[in-house]
N, C-alpha and C positions, 0 to 999 in steps of 0.2 A: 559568508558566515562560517563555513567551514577551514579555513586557514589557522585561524588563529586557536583554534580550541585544539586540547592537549590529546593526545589517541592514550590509550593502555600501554603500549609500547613502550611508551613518552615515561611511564610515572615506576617507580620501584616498589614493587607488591611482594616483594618477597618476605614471607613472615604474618604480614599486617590481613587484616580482614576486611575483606574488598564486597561489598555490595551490588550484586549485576543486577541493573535493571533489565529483564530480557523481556521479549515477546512469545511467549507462549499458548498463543490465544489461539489452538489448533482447532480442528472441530472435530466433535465425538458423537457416535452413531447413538440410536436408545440404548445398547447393552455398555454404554461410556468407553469404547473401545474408540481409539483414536482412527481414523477416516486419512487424515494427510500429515504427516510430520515435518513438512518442510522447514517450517519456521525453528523448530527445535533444533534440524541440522545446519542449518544457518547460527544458529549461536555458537556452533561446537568451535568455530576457531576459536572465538574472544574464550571460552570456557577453558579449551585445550592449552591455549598460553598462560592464564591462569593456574593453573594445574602446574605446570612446567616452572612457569617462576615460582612456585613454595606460595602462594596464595591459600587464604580459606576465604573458601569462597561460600555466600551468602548469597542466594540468587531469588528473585522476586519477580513477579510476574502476575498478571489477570487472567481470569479463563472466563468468556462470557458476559451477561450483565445479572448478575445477584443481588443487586441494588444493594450493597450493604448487610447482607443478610447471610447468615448460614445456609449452605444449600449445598447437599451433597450430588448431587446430577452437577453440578460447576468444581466439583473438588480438583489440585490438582496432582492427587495419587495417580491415575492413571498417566499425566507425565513423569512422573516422578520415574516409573517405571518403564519407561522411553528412553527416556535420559542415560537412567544407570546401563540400557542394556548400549545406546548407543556412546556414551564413554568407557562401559565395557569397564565397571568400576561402582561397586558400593556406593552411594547417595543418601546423606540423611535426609528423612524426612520428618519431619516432628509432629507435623498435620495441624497444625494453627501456624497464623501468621505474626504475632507477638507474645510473649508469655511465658511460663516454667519449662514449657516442655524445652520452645527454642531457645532458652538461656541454656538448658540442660545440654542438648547438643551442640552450644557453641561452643559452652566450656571445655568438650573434650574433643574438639576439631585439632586437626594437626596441619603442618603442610601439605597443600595437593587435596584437601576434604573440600566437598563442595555439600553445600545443604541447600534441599528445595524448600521453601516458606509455601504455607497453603496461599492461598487463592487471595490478591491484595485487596479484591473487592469487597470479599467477605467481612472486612472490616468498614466502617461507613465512614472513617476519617477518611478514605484512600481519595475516592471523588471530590469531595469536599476541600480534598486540602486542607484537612487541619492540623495546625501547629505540632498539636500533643501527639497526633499520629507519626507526623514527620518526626518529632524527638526521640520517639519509640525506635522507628528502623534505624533511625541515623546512629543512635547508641550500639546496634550491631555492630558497625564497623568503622574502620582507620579509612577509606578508600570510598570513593562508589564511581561507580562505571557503567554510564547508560547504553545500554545497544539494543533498545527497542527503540526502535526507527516508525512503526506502525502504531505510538503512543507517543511519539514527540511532541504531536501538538494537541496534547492533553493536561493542562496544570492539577494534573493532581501529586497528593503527596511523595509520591515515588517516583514522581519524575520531576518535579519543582519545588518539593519539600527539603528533600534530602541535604541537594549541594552545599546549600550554605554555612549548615550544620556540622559538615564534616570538612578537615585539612584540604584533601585533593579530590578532585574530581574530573571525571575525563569521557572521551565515548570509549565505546568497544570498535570492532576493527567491521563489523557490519554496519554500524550506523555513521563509519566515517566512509563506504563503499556507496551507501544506498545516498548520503546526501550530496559527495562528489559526481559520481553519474546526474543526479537527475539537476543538481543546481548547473552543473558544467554544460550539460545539454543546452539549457535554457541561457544563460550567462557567455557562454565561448564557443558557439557549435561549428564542428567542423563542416562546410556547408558544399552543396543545397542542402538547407535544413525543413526535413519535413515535418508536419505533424497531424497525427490522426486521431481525430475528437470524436468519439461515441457517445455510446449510454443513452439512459431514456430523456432525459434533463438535462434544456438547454442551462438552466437554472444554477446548475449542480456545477456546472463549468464556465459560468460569469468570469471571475475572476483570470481562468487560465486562459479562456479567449483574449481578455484586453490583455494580461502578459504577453503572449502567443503573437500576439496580432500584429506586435510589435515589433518582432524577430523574427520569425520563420519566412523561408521562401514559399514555400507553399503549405497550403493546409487544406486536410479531406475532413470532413462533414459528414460522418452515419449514423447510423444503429435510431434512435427514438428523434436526437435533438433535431435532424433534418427535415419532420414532417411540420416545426415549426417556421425552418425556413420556407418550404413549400407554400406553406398557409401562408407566410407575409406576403410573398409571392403573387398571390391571387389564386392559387390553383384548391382543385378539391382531393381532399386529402382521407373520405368519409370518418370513419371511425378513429383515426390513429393518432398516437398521442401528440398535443399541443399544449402549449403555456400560451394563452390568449392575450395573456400580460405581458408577455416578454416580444411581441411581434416586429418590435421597433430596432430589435439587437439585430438579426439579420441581414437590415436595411443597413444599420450603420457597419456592419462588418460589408457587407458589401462596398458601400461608398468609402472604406478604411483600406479595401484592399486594392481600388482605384490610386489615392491618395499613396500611399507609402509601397506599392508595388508587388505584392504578395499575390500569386495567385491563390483562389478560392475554387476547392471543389466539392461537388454535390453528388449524391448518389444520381444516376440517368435512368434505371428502372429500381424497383424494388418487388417484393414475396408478399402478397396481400393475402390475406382470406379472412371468413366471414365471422370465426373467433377464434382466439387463444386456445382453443380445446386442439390436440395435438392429432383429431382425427375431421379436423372441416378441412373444406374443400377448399385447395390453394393454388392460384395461377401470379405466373410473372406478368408484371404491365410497366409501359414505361411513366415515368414520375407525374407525366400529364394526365394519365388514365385510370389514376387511382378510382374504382368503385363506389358511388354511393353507399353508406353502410358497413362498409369493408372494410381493414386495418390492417397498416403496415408493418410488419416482422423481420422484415431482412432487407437486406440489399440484394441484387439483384446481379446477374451473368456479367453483364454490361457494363453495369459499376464496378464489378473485381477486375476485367479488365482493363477499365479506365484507371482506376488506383495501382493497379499494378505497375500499368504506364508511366504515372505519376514517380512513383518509388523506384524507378529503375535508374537514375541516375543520381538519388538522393546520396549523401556524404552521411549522414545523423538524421536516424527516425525516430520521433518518440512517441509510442500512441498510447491512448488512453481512453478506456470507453470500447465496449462491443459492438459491433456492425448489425447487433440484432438479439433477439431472444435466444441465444445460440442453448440457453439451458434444455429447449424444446428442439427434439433430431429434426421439425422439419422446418426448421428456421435458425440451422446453426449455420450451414454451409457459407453463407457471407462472410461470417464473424473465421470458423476456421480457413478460409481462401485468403482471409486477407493475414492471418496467421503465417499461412506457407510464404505468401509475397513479401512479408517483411522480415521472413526467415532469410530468404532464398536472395535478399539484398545484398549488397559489400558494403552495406552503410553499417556504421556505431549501430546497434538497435535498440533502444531505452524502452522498457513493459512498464507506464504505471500499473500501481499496484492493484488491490478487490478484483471484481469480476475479470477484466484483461486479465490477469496472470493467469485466472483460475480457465480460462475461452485457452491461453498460449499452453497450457499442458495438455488440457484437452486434446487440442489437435496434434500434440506430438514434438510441436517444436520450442520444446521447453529451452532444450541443450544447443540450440541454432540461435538464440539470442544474446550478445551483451550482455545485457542485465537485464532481471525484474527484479521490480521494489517488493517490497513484504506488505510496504503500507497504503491504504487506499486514503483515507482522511489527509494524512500526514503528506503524501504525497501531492494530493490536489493542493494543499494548502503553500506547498514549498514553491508548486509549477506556476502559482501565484504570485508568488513572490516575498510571502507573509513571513516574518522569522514565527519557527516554533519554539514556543516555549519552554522545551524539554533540551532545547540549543544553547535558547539565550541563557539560560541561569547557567551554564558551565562556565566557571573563568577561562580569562583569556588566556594563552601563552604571553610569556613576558618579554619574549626576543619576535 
């Protein structure tokens, strides 16, 4: 997918009015003070080369779901002021996202100006993809340049409206980073290639097992989707989450990793107790001795050192999905062990995006990874194997 599409680099901005799609979808506490800014520093190259080549830059972006609607708790003033302090540089902000004010600051944008549009939600054509929306932003400008990677596979206007509307179009220099790691990974991996499937839903990760299943040398199995393996299994699993529906995947992923040679691994114990309240009682048992009544939260001693085992000689890790409710102190300890162990690898380390990135800061080993995505949707949908549609509409290159 990614070969053929033009980068920012590729296209001559200097002068013209370039369109950034970026992702700015941070989160903000009750007083709307921003919480994490990572995503924003993530834009600053493709922004910074912008700036550098004599661009006026037009940048666009979601905060939130507003469904359409004006909603000042979703504004995105308080980026705005992120921004400017982190370009360390003036930012228009007009505070709508099409209309007088922002004709008023385009007109007297110069080289190196960069303007924030409010909030693209705020508007109801943005979801919808409608036409008249898309002709609106596209009128902004000579250029557009998507590098939200964490909205790719979202057809809405500003990201599938736009392209066709305007002369050139191309990504930024993060959305041509985040889909070469995670497509390369999955496509060419330098091998043993492992990988590590979490989260609550086996459901959620259909798609990237039959990819997965099909490449990798070996592959681990935690955090929620494993208590469904269990159950196909025949064993008692009390309280802990299952898709009753799904019991049949297991079986065929087992008889798949017979078949094409892939070893499969399971957690060996697991962190049970009697509820989610962060103060009931919790003891270790191994996978056979899950409790009546009881519910699984983590993985277990046992299983960090069996997956650590696993990953010790792996080439390309890429995991995805928490080893457990790590959000709660006394069922994160799986989720961050296994954090340190695929730090502490000499393999490639590829972080899908959502909750994994947010378990890999946590524990410290943000700056010991490769890469992590920005995007959780986009991500799952790529490790799939699905084009995103915020890809396909950019022309191709011609050579």
């Amino acid at each position: 997918m990614i070969p053929g599409k033009m980068c920012v680099d590729e296209i001559d901005v200097h002068g013209k009015r370039v369109f950034l799609r970026a992702d700015f979808n941070v989160p903000l506490d009750n007083d709307l003070h921003i919480t994490d800014d990572r995503r924003i520093r993530l834009s600053l190259s493709t922004i910074n080369y912008l700036i550098d080549e004599g661009a006026r830059i037009i940048v666009g972006s979601h905060l939130g779901r507003p469904d359409g609607k004006v909603d000042p708790k979703f504004s995105m003033a308080p980026v705005a002021k992120r921004l400017s302090r982190l370009l360390r540089k003036d930012i228009l902000f007009p505070g709508e996202t099409v209309g007088t004010a922002v004709d008023r600051d385009l007109a007297k944008m110069e080289a190196g100006d960069v303007m924030l549009l409010e909030n693209l939600r705020f508007a109801p054509g943005e979801e919808k993809n409608d036409p008249a929306f898309s002709a609106q932003l596209a009128r902004l400008c000579d250029v557009y340049i998507n590098d939200a990677f964490g909205t790719a596979h979202r057809a809405h206007a500003s990201v599938v409206g736009i392209p066709p509307l305007v002369k050139e179009s191309a990504i930024g220099f993060l959305m041509k980073k985040e889909v070469t790691y995670l497509q390369g990974a999955v496509s060419n991996p330098t091998r043993p290639f492992v990988a590590v499937l979490g989260g609550g839903k086996v459901s959620g990760k259909l798609g990237v097992i039959a990819n997965l299943q099909e490449r990798v040398d070996k592959m681990i199995i935690g955090g929620g989707m494993a208590f469904t393996f269990y159950k196909a299994m025949g064993l008692e699993i009390g309280k802990s989450l299952v898709e009753e529906n799904l019991l049949h995947i297991p079986i065929e992923m087992l008889e798949k990793s017979r078949k094409v040679g892939f070893n499969l691994y399971l957690p060996v114990d697991c962190v049970v107790a009697e509820s989610l309240d962060p103060g009931a009682p919790t003891k270790i048992v191994p996978y056979q001795e899950i409790p009546k009544g009881w519910v699984g939260l983590d993985i277990g001693p046992a299983s960090v050192r069996l997956f650590a085992e696993v990953l010790e000689n792996a080439k390309t890790i890429l995991w995805n999905g928490p080893m457990g409710v790590f959000e709660i102190d006394a069922f994160s300890r799986g989720t961050f062990a296994m954090a340190h162990a695929v730090a502490n690898s000499y393999a490639q380390t590829i972080v899908g995006g959502g909750d994994t990135s947010l378990a890999v800061y946590r524990a410290g080993e943000a700056d010991n990874m490769t890469f992590i995505s920005t995007g959780g949707g986009a991500a799952l949908e790529l490790l799939e194997g699905k084009e995103l549609p915020g890809l396909s509409v950019l022309p191709d290159r011609d050579h």
